[in-house]
C-alpha positions in Angstrom: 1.2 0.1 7.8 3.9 -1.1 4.9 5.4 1.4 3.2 8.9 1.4 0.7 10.1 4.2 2.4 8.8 6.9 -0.1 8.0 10.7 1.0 4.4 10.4 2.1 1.7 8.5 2.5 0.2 7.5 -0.5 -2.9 4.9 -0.7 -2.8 4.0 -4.5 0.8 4.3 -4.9 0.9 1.4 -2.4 -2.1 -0.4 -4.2 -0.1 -0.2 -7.3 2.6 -1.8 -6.5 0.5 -4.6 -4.6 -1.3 -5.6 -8.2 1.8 -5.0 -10.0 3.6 -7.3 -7.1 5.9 -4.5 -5.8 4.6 -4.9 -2.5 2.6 -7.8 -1.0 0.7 -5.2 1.1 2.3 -1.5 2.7 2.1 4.2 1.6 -0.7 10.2 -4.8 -3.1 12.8 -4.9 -4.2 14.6 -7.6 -5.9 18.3 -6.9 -9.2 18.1 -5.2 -10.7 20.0 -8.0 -12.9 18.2 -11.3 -10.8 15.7 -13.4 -9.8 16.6 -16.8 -11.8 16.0 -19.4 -11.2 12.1 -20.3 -9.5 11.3 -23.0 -11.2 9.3 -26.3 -12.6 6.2 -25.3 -13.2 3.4 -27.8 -15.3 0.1 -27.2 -15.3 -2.2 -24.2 -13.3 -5.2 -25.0 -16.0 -7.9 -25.1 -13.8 -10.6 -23.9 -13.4 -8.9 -20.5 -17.0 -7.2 -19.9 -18.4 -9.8 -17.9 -15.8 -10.4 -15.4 -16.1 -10.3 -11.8 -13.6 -8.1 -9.2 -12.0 -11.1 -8.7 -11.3 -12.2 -12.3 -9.9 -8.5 -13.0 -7.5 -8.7 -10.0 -6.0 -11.7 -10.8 -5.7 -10.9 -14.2 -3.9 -7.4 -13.1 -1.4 -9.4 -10.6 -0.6 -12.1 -13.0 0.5 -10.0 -15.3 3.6 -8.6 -12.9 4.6 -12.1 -12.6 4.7 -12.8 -16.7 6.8 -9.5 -17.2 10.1 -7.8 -16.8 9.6 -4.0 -17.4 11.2 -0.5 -16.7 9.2 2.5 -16.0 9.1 6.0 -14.8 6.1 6.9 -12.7 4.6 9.7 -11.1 2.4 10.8 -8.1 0.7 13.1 -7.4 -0.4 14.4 -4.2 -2.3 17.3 -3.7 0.3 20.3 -4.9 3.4 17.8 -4.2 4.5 15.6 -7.0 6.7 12.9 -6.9 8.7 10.7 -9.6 10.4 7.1 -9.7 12.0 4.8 -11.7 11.7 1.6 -11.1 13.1 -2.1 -12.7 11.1 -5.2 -12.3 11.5 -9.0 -13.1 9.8 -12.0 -11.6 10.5 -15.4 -12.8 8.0 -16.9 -11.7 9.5 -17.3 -8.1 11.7 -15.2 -7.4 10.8 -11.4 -7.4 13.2 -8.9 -7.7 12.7 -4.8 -8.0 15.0 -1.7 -7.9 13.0 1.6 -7.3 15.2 5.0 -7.6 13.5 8.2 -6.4 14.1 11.1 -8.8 13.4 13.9 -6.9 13.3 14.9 -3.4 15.9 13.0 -0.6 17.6 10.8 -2.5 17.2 6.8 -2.0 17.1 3.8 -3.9 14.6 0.7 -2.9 15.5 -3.0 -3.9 13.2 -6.4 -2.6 14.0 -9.5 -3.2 10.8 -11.2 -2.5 10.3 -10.2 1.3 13.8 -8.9 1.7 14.1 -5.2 1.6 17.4 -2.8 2.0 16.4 0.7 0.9 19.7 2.9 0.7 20.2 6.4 1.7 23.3 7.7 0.0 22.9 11.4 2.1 23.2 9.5 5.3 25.3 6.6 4.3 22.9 4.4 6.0 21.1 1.1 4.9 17.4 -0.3 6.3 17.3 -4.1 5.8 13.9 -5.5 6.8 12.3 -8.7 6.0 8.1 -7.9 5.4 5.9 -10.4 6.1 3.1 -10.8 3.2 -0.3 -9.8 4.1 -1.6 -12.6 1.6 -3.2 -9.6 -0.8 -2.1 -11.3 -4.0 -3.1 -14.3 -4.9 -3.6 -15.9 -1.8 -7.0 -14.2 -0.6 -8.0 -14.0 -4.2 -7.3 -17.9 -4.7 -9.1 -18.4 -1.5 -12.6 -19.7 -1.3 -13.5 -17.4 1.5 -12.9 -14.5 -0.4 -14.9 -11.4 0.6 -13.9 -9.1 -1.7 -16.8 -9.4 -4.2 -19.2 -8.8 -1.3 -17.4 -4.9 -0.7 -16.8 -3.8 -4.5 -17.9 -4.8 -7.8 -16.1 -4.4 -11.2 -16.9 -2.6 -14.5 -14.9 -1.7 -17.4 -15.4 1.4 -19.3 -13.7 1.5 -21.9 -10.1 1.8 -23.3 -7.6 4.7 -23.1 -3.9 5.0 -23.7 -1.5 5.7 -21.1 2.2 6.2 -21.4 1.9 4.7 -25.6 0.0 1.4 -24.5 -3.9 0.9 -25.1 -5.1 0.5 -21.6 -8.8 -0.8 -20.6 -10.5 1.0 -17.7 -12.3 -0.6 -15.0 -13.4 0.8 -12.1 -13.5 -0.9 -9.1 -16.7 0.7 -7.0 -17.4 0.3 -3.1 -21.0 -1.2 -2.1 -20.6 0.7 1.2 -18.8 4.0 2.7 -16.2 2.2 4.7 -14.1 2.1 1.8 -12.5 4.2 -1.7 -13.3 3.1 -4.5 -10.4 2.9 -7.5 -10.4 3.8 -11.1 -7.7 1.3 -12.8 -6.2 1.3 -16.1 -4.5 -2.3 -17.2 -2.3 -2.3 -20.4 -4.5 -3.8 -22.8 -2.6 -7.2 -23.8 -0.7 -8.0 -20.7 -2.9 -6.6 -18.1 -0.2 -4.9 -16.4 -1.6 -1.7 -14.5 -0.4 1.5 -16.1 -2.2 3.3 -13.9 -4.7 4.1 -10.9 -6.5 6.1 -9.3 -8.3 6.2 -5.8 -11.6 7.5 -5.7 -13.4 9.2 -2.0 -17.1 8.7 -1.3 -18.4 11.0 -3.9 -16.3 9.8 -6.8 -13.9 12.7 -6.9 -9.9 11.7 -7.8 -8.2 12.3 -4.3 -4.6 10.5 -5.3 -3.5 9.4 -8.4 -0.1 7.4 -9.4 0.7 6.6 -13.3 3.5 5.5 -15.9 4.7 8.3 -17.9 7.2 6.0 -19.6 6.9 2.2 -19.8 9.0 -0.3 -21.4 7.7 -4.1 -21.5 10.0 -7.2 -21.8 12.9 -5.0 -21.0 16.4 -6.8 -20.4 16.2 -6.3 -16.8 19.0 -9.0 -15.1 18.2 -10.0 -11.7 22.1 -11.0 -10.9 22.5 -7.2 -11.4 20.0 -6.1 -9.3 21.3 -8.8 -6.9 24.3 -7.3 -6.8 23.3 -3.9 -6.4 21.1 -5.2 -3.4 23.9 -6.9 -1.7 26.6 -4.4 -2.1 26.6 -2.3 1.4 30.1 -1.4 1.4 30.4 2.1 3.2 27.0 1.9 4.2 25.8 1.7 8.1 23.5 -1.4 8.3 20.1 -0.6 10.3 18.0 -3.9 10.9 14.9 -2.7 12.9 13.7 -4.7 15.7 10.6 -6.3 14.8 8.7 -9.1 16.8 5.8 -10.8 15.2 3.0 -11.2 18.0 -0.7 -11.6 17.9 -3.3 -9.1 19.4 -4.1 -11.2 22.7 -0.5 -12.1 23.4 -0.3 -8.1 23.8 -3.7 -7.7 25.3 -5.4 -6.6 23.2 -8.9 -6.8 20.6 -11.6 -5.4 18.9 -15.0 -6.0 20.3 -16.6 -5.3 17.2 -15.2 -5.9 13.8 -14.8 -3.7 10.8 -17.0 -5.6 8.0 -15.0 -6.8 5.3 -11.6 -5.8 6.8 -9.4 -9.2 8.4 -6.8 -9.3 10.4 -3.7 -9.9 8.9 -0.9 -9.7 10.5 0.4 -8.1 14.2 3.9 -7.0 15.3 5.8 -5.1 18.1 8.6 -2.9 17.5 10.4 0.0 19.3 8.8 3.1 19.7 9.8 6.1 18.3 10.9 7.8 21.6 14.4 6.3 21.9 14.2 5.0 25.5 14.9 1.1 26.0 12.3 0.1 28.8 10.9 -3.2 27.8 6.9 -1.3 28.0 8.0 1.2 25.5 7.3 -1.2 22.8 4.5 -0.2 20.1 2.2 -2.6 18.5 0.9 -2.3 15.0 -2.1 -4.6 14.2 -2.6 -4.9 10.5 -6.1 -5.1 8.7 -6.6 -5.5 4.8 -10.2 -6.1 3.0 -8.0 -7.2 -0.1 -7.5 -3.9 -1.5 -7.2 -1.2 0.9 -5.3 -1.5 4.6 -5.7 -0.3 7.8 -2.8 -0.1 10.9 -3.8 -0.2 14.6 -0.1 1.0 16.5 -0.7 0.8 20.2 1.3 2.0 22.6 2.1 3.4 26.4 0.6 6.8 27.0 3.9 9.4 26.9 2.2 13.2 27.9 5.8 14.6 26.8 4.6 13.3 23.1 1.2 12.4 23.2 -0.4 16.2 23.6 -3.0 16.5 21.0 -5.9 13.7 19.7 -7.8 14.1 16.5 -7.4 13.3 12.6 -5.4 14.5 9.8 -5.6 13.7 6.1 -2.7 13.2 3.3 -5.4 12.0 0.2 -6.8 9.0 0.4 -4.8 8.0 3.5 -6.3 9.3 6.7 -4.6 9.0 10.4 -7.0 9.2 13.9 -5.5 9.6 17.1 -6.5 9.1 20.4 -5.9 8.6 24.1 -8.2 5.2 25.8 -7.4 4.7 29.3 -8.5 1.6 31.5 -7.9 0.1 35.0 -5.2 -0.9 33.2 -3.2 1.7 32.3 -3.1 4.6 29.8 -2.4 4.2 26.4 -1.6 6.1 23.0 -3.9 4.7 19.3 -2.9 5.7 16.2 -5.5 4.5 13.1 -3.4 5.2 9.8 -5.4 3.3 6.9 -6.5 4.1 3.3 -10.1 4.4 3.7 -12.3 7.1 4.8 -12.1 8.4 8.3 -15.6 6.8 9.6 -13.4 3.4 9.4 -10.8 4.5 11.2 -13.3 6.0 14.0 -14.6 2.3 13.8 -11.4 0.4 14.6 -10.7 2.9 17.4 -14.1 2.7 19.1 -13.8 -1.2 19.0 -10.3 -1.3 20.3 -10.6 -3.4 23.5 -8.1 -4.6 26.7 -8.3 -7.6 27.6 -5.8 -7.8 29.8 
């Protein structure tokens, strides 16, 4: 599964910065206890009522690509709580970001369309990583085989304000339990998401990320930020070994697929163990239903690490492990997706090898 490198795992953090084109696919929680009471609510905008899931999204992504803006946001996950800043432009073509963590291990996060270097000053030590776009934003939505209006539906509710803009409030609901719904507030005229929420199977706010400060049309300058991304000096580089594959080239696929969820990309890389033997490779098959993701990482059964199967739970973002063994060979599956665990017991169970 994606991530930018951020403490945690957090679903609608990573959905945020997907409509807000942070991310083109890759990990909030607020308390599991009753929401506060909402804030004043004033009409639905009439101009927006009728449209579809797909109208909103596009609207929501477009507007990252018609703005350069510097913000402050926080998540919250559980009892943790986290804080960024971050500085966006996009001319059209070219996207650039800078995202600074402002508390816990400090590390700063720039992309360049699919480049990525995230720096750790504590360590001295610089990822760079190229990651491959699922095709989230706009390419499934542009596409005419689009599903995702056959797994949620889209309602506004009305229009709040968050961090000094007038937001509207649409909430994007799941025709089935394979999947969260999201509760997402758009700045009113530019239809930027301020902020969202992810939503379990009985409606209940398990993660939530949001602006607390927002400036639009700041004078963010990409040559800076270019700069900033390029200069390394005194860092260690780190360029991870990545090999893009495909699912039968490594033997493997699902007998049964996951409705609404497609396959959208698959890759091999080291494991995590540190030895160099050319079968201690893991692979991680990527799935995506156009909103939420889901990562299949495969790889050679190690008892020294390998001791204990079952599921764990960081918000909305749920991980299954287990051991499947065939005349084949034994091997290690680890489900880590944003959706509840009954999907990841269904990628599991259809794993197959078929070689």
């Amino acid at each position: 599964m994606t991530d930018i490198r951020f403490p945690g795992s957090h679903a609608a953090l990573r959905l945020l910065l997907v409509v807000c084109g942070y991310l083109s696919a890759g990990p909030l929680l607020l308390a599991q206890s009753p929401p506060p009471p909402p804030a004043p609510v004033v009409a639905v905008d009439a101009r927006h009522a009728e449209l579809g899931i797909s109208e909103w999204l596009t609207r929501m992504h477009v507007a990252s690509r018609k703005r350069a803006y510097i913000g402050t946001f926080v998540v919250s996950a559980g009892s943790n709580m986290f804080s960024a800043r971050i500085w966006h432009i996009c001319d059209g073509t070219q996207q650039m970001e800078r995202v600074e963590s402002l508390n816990g291990v400090p590390r700063s996060t720039f992309r360049r369309n699919d480049e990525v270097v995230t720096f750790m000053p504590e360590t001295r030590t610089a990822v760079a990583e190229r990651r491959e776009a699922l095709g989230l934003f706009p390419q499934m939505l542009a596409s005419p085989d689009s599903s995702i209006a056959q797994y949620y539906s889209a309602k506004q509710t009305g229009v709040e304000r968050v961090a000094g803009y007038d937001a509207e409030v649409v909430v994007l609901q799941p025709k089935d339990g394979l999947r969260f719904g999201y509760r997402v507030w758009n700045e009113k005229k530019s239809g930027l998401v301020v902020k969202l929420q992810t939503l379990d199977v009985d409606g209940k706010v398990v993660e939530q990320v949001a602006f607390s400060e927002l400036q639009l049309n700041a004078p963010v300058s990409m040559a800076k930020l270019a700069h900033m991304m390029n200069n390394t000096e005194g860092y260690r580089i780190e360029r991870p070994e990545v090999v893009k594959t495909t699912p039968i080239a490594e033997g493997w696929a699902l007998k049964n697929a996951v409705p609404g969820f497609k396959s959208m990309s698959c890759h091999r890389r080291p494991s995590t163990s540190g030895e160099s033997a050319s079968s201690d490779k893991t692979m991680q098959w990527v799935f995506s239903d156009g909103l939420a993701s889901v990562s299949l990482f495969v790889e050679v059964f190690d008892r020294r690490r390998h001791t204990q199967e079952g599921s764990s739970s960081d918000g909305a973002t749920h991980t299954l492990t287990r051991k499947l063994t065939d005349k084949g060979g034994e091997w290690w599956v680890t489900v880590v997706g944003e959706a509840p665990i009954q999907t990841l017991h269904a990628f599991a169970q259809g794993l197959d090898r078929v070689k």
